[in-house]
N, C-alpha and C positions, 0 to 999 in steps of 0.2 A: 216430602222431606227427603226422600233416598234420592230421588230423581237429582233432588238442590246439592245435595254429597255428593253427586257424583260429577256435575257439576261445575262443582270448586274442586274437585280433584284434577279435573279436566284443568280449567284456568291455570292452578296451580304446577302441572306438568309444563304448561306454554310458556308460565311467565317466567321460572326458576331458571330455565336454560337463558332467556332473555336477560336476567340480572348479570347471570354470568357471563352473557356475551359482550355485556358491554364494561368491563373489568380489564387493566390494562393486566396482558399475562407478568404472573410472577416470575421475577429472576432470584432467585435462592443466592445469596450474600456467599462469596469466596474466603470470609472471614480471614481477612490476609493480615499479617501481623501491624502492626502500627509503626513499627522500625524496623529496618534494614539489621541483618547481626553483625555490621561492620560499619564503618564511621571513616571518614578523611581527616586528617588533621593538614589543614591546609591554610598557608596565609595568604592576605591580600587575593584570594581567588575569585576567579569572573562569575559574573552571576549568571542563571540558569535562563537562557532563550533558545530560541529556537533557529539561530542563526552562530551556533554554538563555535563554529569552524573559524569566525572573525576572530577568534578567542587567540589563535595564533600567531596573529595579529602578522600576515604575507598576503600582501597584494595579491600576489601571483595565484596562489592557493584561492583568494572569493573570486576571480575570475573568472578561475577555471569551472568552479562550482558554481557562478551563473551561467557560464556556458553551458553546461551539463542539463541542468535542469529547463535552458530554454530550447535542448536543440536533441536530443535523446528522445529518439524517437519512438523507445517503449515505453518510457514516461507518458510521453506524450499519449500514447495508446489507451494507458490507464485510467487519464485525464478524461477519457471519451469516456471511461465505463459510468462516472456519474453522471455524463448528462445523458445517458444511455440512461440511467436507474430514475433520473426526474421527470425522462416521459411516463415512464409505469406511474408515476406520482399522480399527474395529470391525468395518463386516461385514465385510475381509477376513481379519481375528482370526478370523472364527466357523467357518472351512472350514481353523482350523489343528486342531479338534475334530471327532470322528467326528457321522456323522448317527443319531440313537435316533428309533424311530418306534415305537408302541402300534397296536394295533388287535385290533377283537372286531369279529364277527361272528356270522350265526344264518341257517341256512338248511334249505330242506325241499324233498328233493327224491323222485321215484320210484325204489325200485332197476331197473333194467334189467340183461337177458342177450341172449346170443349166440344166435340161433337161424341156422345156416347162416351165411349171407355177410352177412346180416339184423340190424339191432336193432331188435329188438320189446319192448312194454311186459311186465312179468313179469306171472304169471297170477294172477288175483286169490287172496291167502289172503284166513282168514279175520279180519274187523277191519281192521286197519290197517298189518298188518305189512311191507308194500310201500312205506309211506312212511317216508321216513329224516330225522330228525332231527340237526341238526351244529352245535353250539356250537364255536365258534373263535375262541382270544385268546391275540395275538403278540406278540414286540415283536423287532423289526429294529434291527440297528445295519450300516451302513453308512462305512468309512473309508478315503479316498483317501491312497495314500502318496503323501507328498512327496516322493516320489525324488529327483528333480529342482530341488529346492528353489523350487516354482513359486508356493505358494502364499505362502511366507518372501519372497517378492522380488514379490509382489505388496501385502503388509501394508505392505516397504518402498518400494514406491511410492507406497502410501498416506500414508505421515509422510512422504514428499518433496513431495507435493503439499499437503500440511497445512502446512508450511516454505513453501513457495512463497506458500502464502493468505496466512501470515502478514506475507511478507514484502510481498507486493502489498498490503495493509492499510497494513501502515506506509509504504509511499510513499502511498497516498493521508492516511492521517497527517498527512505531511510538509506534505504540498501544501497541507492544511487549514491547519494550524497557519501555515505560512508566509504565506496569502492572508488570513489573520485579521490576521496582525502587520503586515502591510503595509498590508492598507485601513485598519486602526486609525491608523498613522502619516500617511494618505494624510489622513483627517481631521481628524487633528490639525494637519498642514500645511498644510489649508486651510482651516483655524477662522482659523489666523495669518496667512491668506493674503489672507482676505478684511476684517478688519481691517485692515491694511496696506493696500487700495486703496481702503479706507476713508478712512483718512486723506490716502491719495496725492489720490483724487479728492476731499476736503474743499481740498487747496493746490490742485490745478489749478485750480476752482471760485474759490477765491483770485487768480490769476494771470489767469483769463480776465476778472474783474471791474474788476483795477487795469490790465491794458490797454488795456480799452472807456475808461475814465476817463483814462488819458492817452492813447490815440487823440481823445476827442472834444479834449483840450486840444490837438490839434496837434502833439504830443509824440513820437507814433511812425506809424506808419502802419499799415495797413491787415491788413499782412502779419503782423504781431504779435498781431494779435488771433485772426485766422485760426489760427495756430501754437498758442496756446493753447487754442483750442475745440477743432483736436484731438487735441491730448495729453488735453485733460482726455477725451472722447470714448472716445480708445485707454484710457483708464483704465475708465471704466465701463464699456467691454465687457470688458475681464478680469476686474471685479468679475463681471459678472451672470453670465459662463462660469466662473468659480470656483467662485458657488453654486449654480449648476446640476451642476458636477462633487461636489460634497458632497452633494446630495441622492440623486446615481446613487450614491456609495459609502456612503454610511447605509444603501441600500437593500441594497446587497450584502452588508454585515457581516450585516443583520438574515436574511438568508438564508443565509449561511455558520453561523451560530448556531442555521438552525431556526426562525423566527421569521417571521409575515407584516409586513412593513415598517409597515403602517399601526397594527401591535401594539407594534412597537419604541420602548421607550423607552431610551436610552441615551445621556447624555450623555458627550461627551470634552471635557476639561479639560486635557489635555495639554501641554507645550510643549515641542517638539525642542529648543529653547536649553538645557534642564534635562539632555540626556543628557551624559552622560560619555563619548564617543566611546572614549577609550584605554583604556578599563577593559571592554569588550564582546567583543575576540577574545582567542583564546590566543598568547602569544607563542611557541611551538612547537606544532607537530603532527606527532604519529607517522603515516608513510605505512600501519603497520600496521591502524590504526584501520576504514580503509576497508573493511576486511575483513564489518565488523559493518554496513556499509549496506546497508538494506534492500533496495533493488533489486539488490545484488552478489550477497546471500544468497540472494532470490530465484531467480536467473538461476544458482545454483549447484545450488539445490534441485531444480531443471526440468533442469540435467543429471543428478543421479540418479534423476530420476523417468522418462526418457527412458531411462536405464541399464538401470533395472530392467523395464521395458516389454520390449527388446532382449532381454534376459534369459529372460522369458518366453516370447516367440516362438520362441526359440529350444528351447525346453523342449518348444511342440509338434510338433516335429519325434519326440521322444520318445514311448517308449509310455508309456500312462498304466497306472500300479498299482493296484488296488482290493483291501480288503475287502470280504465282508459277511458275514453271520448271521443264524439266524432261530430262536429259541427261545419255545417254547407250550403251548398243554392244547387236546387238542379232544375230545369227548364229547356227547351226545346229552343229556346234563341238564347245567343249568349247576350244579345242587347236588355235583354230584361231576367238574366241569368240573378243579379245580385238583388234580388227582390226579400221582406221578409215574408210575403206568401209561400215563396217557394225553399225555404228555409227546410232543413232537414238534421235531425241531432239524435245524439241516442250516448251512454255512457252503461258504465260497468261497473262490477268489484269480482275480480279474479283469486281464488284459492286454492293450491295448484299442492298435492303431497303426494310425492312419487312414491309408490310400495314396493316394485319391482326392482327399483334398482337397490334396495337395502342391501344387500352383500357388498356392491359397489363402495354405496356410499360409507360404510364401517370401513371397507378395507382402507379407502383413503383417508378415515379421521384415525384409525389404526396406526395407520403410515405417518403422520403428521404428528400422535403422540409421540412416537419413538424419537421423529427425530427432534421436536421438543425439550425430551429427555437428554437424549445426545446432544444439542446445542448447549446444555448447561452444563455437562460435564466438560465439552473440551472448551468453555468459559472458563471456568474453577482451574482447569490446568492449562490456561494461557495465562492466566494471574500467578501460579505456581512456578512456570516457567519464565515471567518476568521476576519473579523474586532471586531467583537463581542467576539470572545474566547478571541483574545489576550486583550482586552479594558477589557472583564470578570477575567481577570486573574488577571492581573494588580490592577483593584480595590479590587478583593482577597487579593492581595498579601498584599497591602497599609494598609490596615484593620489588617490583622492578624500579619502583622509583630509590630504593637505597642498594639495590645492587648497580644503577644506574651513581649514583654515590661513590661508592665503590671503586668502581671506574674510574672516574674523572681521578679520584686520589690516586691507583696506580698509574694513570698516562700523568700524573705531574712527577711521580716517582720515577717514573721513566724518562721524562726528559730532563730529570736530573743528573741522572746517569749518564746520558746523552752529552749534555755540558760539561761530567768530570770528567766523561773519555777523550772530550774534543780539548779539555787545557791539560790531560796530561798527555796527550800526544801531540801539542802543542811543544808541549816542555820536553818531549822527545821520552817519556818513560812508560810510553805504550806505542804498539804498531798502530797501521792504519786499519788493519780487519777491524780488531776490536774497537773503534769508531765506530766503522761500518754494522759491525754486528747489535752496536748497542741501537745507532738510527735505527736499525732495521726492526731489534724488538721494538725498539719506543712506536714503529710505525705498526705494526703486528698490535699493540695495546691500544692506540689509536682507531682504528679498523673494529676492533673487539665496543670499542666506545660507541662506534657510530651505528653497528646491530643493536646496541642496548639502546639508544637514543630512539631507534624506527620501533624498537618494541614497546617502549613507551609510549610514542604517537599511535599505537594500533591500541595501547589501553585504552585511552584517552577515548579514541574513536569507539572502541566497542561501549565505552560508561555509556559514552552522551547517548549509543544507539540504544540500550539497555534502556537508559530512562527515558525514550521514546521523544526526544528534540531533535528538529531538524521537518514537523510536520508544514504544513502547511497552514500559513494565518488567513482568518478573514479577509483578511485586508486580499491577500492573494487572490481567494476566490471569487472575493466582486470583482476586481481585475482580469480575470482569466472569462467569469462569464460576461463579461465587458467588450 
């Protein structure tokens, strides 16, 4: 009876580790709130895909951003890392299959005997009867049980870590797509930007001429002229630093797309006046959604991949099970080699439990706890931290879309101004400066309209990257491994 205790205590220690090696590892829940602390109130707004950028609805803009994504060749880079991560798939597929091996041989040797305590060569007959002939052809099959379920939790490490590539793909994805749509807007902002001190510096040039002309008539003094050379001044340095800021971001788009800059032909047409602001975000978002963000997915994948690691180590604590086999023909002429007289076989059961390497093996299932632990913590504060870009976005967005408001109602104030200066200097009861000085604020409040307009497009851009669209569809991927 003690013997039978001890026994089932024995079984009991094999099988317990066995239940739980074949248990998918636990992800501990980020408990993340069910709403967002913030809300769009938004009409007629596009709905949520992942081709979010059409939303703008500028030719020029989805072109560029196929371009980018077919010819960027860090993308591209990325693209390599899952099929990089579906060989691991595969070979650890191939050890869920026994091992089959072939082999023939051919050998010739002396017979030898026992003389005394002695071996000595046998004594010559007559011919050649002392040398032995031995044709040999095998074939071995070799199979490890997976008792322990080590090498099942090895395959699924491998698709956690193919989850992981894919997911680190799509933020880099993101990043592309977003840094395309934004230098795209960046140049369109400063096509209009440098037209605009265009004209500003055409009126200062204006102002600074009709003051020299009433300075020399005694008319104003000295200081007035002064004031106007350098405003007009302050104007052509923000020209010349504008076009010099378009030329650095030509240069980047042309690089973001793949492209050596001095290759790049592409012009932008665009005008921020032309978007439709209230029609670009959704007027609700489900907090669920976030679920599908790439780097959430990511950082969720890298805890079952750390899961199943855990898993493993733990497994070599365990003995390992083997098959093997060995079925053949051996015979001295290969013409009557495949005979069943000459048939030969033998088979096994291998259990194999290393003692010595025990420190080894803790230190590695040691190692693989921790980082276990540590995958689920920076899980929970990549969930943490998507609640914050999108909640950050959103309060961007809410701000700049009515100081963007704002705006438009002083530059129509302004150009009303504009129009009383030009009919009453028409009517002759104003000069021509003060014309020129109203154009020139109304251009100044215009200029101030078109940084609020790109600061917009950069909400807009950071929401949709917050809520993790822009990833890659199915549909893409049978395409790509296509």
């Amino acid at each position: 009876m003690k013997n039978r205790g001890y026994k089932v205590l024995l079984l009991g220690a094999i099988l317990l580790p066995g239940c739980t090696l074949y248990q998918k590892p636990i992800v501990p829940s980020a408990n993340p709130p069910e709403a967002f602390e913030l809300s769009l109130e938004a009409e007629n707004f596009r709905n949520l895909n992942n081709t979010w950028w059409r939303n703008f609805n500028v030719p020029q803009l989805n072109e560029v951003v196929d371009k980018a994504l077919a010819n960027n060749y860090s993308y591209q880079a990325t693209l390599k890392n899952i099929d990089i991560a579906q060989t691991y798939v595969l070979q650890n597929m191939t050890l869920l299959f026994p091992q089959l091996g072939l082999d023939y041989s051919y050998s010739r040797d002396k017979s030898i005997i026992n003389v005394g305590n002695s071996v000595s060569a046998a004594p010559q007959l007559s011919g050649a009867s002392n040398i032995i002939d031995l044709q040999l052809l095998t074939a071995t099959v070799n199979y490890e049980i997976d008792a322990w379920n080590q090498v099942h939790n090895s395959v699924e490490q491998a698709k956690a870590d193919k989850e992981t590539a894919i997911g680190n793909t799509n933020v880099f994805r993101l990043t592309l797509v977003s840094s395309v749509v934004n230098t795209y807007f960046q140049i369109a902002s400063l096509n209009e930007t440098i037209d605009n001190f265009k004209k500003q510096y055409q009126d200062a040039v204006e102002i600074v001429e009709l003051n020299e002309i009433l300075y020399q008539s005694g008319l104003v003094d000295d200081s007035s002229v002064l004031t106007a050379k350098n405003q007009a001044e302050t104007i052509l340095i923000n020209l010349k630093t504008a076009e010099k800021q378009l030329q650095v971001y030509v240069f980047t788009l042309a690089y973001l797309c793949g492209e050596y800059p001095e290759q790049f032909d592409f012009s932008i047409n665009s005008r921020l006046s032309d978007i439709h602001f209230d029609k670009l975000v959704p007027g609700a978002v489900p907090a669920q959604m976030l679920g599908t963000r790439p780097d959430v997915k990511a950082a969720f994948s890298s805890v079952l991949s750390f899961g199943f690691i855990e898993k493993q180590n733990i497994a070599n604590f365990l003995p390992s099970l083997s098959l093997s086999g060995t079925y053949g023909y051996a015979n001295n002429r290969i013409s009557h080699l495949i005979k069943h007289s000459n048939a030969l076989w033998n088979y096994g059961f291998n259990m194999v439990q290393l003692i010595v390497d025990y420190p080894q093996l803790y230190a590695a299932w040691k190692r693989s706890e921790i980082q276990y632990k540590q995958a689920i913590d920076t899980y929970h504060n990549t969930v943490i931290n998507a609640f914050a870009e999108v909640d950050g976005s959103i309060a961007s967005y809410k701000d700049d879309i009515l100081v963007l408001d704002a705006s438009k109602r002083q530059l129509d104030n302004s150009r009303e101004l504009v129009e009383i200066a030009s009919a009453q200097y028409t009517a002759g009861l104003t000069d021509y400066i003060t014309y020129l000085t109203n154009d020139l604020s109304m251009l100044q409040t215009d200029y101030n309209l078109t940084l609020k307009e790109l600061l917009l497009t950069q909400d807009v851009v950071m929401l949709y990257k917050a809520l993790g669209l822009g990833i890659m569809e199915e549909s893409d991927e049978d395409a790509r491994n296509s």
